[in-house]
VMD Tcl script that builds the backbone (N, CA, C; Angstrom):
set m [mol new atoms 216]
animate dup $m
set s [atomselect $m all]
$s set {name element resname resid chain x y z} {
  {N N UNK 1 A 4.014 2.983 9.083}
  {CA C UNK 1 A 2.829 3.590 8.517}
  {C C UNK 1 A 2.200 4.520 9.547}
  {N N UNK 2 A 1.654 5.642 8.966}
  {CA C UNK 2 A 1.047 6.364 10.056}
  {C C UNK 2 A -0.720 6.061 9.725}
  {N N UNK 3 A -1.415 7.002 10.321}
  {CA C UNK 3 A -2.942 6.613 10.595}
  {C C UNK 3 A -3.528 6.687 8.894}
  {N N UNK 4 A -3.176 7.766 8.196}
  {CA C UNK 4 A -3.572 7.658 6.683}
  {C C UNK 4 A -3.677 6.649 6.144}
  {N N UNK 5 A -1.960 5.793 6.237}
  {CA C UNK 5 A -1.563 5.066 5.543}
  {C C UNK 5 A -2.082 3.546 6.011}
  {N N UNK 6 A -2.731 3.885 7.185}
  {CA C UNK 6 A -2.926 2.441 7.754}
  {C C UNK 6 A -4.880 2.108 7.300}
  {N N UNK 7 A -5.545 3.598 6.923}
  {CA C UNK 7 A -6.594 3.642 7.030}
  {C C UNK 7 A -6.748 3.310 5.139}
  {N N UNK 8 A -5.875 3.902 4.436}
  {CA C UNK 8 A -5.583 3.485 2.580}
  {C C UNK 8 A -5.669 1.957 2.814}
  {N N UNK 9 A -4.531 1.539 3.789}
  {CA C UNK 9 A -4.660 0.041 3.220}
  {C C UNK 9 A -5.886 -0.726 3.896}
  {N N UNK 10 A -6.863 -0.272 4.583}
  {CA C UNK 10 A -7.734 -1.043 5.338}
  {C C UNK 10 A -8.349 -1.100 3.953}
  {N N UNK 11 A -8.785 -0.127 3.303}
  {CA C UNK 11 A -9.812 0.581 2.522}
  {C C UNK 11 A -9.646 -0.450 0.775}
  {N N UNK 12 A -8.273 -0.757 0.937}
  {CA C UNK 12 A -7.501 -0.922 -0.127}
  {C C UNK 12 A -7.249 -0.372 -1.189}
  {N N UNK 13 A -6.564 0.934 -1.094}
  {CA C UNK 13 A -5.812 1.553 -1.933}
  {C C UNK 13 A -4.090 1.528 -2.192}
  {N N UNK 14 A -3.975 1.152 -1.356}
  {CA C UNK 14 A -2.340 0.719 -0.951}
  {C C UNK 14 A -2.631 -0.910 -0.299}
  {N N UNK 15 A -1.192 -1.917 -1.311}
  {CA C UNK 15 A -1.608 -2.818 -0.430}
  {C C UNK 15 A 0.213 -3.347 -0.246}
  {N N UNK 16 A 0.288 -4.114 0.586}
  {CA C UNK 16 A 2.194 -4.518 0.445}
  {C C UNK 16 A 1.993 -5.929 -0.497}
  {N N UNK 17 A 3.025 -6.390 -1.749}
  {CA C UNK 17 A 3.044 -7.290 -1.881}
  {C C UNK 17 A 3.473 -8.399 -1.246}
  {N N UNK 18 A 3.300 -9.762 -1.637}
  {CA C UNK 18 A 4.503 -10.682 -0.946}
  {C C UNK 18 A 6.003 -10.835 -0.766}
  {N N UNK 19 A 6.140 -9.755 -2.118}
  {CA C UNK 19 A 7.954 -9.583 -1.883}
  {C C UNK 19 A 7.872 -8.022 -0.715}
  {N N UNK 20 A 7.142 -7.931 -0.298}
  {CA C UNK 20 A 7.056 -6.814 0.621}
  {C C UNK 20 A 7.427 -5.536 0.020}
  {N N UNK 21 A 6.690 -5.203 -1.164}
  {CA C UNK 21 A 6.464 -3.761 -2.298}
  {C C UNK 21 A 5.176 -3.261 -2.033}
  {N N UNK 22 A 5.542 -1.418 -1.452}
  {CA C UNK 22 A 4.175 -0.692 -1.677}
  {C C UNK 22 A 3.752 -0.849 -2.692}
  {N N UNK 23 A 2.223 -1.025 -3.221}
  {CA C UNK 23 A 1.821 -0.865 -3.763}
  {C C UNK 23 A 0.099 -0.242 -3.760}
  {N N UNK 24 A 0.253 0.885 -5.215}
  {CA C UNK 24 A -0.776 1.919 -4.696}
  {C C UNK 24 A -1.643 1.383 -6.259}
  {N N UNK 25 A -3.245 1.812 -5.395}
  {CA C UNK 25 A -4.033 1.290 -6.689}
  {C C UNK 25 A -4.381 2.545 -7.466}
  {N N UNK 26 A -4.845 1.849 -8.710}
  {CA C UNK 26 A -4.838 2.881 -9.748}
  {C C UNK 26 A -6.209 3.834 -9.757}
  {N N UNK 27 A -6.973 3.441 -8.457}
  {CA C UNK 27 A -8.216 4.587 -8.708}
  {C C UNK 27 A -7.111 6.038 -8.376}
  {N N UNK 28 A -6.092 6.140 -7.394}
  {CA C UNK 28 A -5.375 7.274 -7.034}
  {C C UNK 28 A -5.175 7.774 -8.049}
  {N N UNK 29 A -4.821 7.392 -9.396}
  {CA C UNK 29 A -4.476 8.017 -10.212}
  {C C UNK 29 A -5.403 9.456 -10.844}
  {N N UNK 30 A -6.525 9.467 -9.751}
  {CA C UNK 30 A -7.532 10.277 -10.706}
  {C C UNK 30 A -6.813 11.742 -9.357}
  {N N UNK 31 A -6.184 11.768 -9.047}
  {CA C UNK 31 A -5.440 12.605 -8.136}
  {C C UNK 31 A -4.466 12.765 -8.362}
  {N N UNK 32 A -3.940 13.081 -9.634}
  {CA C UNK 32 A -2.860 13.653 -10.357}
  {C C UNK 32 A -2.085 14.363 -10.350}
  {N N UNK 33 A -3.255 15.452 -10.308}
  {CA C UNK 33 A -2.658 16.993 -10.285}
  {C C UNK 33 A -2.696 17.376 -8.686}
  {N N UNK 34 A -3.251 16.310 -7.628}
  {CA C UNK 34 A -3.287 16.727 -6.011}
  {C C UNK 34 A -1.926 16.347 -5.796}
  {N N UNK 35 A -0.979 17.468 -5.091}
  {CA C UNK 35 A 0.226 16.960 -4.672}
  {C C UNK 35 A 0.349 16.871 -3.560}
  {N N UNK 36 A -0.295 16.560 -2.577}
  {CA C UNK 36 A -0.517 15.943 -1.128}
  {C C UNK 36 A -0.592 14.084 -1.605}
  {N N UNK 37 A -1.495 13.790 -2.655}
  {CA C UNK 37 A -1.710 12.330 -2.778}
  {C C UNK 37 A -0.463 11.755 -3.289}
  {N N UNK 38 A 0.126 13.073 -4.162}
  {CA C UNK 38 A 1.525 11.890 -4.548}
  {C C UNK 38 A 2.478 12.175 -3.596}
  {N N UNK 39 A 2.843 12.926 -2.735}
  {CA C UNK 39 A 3.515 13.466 -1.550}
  {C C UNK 39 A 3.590 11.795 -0.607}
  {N N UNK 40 A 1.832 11.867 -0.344}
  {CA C UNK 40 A 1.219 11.078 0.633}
  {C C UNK 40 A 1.492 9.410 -0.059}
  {N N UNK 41 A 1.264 9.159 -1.165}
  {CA C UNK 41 A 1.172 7.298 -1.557}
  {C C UNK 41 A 1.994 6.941 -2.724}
  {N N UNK 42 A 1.705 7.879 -3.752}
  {CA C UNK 42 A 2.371 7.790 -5.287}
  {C C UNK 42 A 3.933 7.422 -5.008}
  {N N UNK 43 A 4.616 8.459 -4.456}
  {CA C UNK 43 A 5.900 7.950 -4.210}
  {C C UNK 43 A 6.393 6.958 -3.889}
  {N N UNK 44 A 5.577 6.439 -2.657}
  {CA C UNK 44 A 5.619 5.032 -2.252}
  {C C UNK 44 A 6.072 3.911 -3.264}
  {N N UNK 45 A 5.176 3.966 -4.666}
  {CA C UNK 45 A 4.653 3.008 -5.094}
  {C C UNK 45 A 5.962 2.267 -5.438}
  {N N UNK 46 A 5.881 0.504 -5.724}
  {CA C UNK 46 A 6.821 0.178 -5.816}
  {C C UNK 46 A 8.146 -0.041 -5.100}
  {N N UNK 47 A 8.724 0.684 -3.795}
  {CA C UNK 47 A 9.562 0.547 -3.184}
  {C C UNK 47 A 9.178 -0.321 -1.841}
  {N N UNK 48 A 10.280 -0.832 -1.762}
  {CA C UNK 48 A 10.426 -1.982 -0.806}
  {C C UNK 48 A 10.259 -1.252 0.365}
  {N N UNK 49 A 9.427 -1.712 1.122}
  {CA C UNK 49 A 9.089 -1.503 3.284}
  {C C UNK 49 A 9.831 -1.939 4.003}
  {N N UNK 50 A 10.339 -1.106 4.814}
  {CA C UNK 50 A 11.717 -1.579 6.112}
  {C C UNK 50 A 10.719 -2.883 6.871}
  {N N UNK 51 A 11.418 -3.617 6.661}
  {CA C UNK 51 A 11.056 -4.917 7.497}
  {C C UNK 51 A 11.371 -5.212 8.645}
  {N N UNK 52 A 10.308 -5.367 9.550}
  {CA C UNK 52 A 10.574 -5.091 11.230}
  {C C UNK 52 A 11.230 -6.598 11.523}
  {N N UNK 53 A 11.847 -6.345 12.574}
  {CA C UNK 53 A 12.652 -7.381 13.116}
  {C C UNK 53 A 12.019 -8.576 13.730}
  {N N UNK 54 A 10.556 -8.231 14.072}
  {CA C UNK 54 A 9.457 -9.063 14.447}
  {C C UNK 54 A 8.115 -8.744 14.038}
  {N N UNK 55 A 7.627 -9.782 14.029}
  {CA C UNK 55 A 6.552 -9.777 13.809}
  {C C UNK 55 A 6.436 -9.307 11.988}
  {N N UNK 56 A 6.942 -9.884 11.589}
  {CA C UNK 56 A 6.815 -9.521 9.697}
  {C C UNK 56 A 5.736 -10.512 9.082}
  {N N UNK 57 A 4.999 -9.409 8.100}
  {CA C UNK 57 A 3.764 -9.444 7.402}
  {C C UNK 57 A 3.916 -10.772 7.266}
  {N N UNK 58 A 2.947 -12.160 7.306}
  {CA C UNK 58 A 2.802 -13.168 6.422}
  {C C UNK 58 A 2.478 -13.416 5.308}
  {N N UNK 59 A 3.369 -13.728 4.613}
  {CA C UNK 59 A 2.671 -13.568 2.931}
  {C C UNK 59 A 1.361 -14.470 2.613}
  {N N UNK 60 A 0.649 -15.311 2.620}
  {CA C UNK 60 A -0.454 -15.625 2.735}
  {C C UNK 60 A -1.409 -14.295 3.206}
  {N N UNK 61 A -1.169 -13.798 4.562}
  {CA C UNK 61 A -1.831 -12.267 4.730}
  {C C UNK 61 A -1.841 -11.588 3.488}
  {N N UNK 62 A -0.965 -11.259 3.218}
  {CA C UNK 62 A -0.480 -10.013 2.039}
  {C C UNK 62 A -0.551 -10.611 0.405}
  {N N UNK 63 A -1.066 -11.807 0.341}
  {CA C UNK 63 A -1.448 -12.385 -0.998}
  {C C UNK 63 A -3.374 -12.127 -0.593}
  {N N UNK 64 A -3.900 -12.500 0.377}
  {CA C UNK 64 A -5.234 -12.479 0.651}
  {C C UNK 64 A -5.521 -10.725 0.321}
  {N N UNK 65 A -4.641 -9.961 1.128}
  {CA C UNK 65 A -5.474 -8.615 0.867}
  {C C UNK 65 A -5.499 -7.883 -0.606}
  {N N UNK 66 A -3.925 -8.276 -1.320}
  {CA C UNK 66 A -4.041 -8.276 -2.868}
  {C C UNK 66 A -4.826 -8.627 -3.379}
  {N N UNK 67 A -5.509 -9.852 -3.560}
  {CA C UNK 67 A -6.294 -10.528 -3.690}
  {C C UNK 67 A -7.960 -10.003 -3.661}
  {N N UNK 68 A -8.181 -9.447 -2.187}
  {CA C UNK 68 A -9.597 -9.587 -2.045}
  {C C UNK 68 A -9.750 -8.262 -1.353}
  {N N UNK 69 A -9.123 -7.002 -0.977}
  {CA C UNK 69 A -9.227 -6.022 -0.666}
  {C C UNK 69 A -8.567 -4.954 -1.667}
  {N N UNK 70 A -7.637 -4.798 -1.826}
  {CA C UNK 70 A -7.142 -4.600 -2.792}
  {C C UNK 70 A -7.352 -3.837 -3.696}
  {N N UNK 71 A -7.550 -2.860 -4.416}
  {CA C UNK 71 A -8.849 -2.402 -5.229}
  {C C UNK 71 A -7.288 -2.326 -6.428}
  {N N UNK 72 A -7.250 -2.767 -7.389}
  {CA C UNK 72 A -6.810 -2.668 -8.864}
  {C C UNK 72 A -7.493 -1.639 -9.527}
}
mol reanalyze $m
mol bondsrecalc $m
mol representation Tube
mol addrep $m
């Protein structure tokens, strides 16, 4: 992730699931016709994140921020 992408998911617009899937929330959708946002997250959505060799997300983490940051 770079600084955007790290600052979307603080914010919660992007969050990773527990099966470790981007996932982008649907306020983005009002950025449709911006093709930097689908460039930047839309594409993302749905595809699986290279999983680092250490230190990988805890799913409890990544069920909490779905959960309670998250924005649906």
């Amino acid at each position: 992730m770079n600084s955007l992408h790290d600052k979307a998911f603080d914010r919660g617009f992007i969050t990773i699931t527990p099966d470790f899937k981007i996932k982008v929330s649907r306020y983005l959708n009002e950025y449709d016709e911006d093709s930097a946002a689908s460039q930047l997250f839309k594409k993302y959505d749905k595809k699986e994140i290279l999983k680092p060799e250490r230190f990988l997300p805890k799913k409890e983490f990544l069920e909490y921020h779905y959960e309670h940051i998250f924005r649906k």
